[in-house]
N, C-alpha and C positions, 0 to 999 in steps of 0.2 A: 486163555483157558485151554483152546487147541494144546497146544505146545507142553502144558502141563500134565497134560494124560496120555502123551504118545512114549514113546521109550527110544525116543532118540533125539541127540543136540547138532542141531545145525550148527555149524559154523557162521553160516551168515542169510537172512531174510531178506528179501528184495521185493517192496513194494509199486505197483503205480499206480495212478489216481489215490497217492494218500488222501487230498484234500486239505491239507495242513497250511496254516498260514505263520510267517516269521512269528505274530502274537502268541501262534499254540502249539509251535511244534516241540515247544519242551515238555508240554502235560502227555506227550506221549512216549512211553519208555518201556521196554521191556526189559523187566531185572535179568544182569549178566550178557548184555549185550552193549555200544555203542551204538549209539543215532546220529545220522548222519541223513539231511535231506536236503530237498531244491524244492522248493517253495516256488509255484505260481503267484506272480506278483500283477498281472494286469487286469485275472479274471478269476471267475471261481471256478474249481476241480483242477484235476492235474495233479500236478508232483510226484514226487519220486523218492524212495526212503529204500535208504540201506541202514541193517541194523550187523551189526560185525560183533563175532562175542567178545569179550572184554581185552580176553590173553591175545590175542589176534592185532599186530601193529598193523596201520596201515596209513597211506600217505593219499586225499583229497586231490586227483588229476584236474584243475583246475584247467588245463590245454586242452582235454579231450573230453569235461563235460561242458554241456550248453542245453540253450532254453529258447525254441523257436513257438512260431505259431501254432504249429502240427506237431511236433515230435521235444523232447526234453530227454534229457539224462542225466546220469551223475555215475560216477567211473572214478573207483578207489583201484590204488596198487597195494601188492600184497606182495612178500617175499615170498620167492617160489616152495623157500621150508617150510613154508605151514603145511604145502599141501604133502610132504613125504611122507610115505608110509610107517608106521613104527613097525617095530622086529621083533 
């Protein structure tokens, strides 16, 4: 609802403590973007959700996310052209 009444498009939403489990993280979507998350699997709370908008390619760093006791992430690469300025 936020997101619908402001006058400007993120590129991309970064969540923590989604709360999201592997069973529910697909009932959560935001039209015109990509979901992308890590899921707490030992205990409740935690995760991490990136939501990336649609046009926007991007490739899941499997090497450089992880999921410890204390700390989690999750770490997408992106071509440097998305971020160029238009003229």
């Amino acid at each position: 609802l936020y997101l619908t009444n402001i006058n400007y498009v993120f590129n991309f939403l970064c969540f923590s403590e989604s709360w999201l489990k592997e069973s529910n993280k697909d009932l959560y979507n935001i039209p015109g973007y990509t979901a992308t998350h890590r899921c707490r699997k030992d205990r409740i709370g935690g995760g991490v959700s990136i939501f990336t908008k649609d046009h926007i390619e991007f490739t899941i760093r499997e090497d450089l996310s992880f999921q410890k006791d204390i700390c989690e992430s999750l770490v997408t690469e992106i071509d440097k052209s998305v971020f160029k300025k238009k003229t």
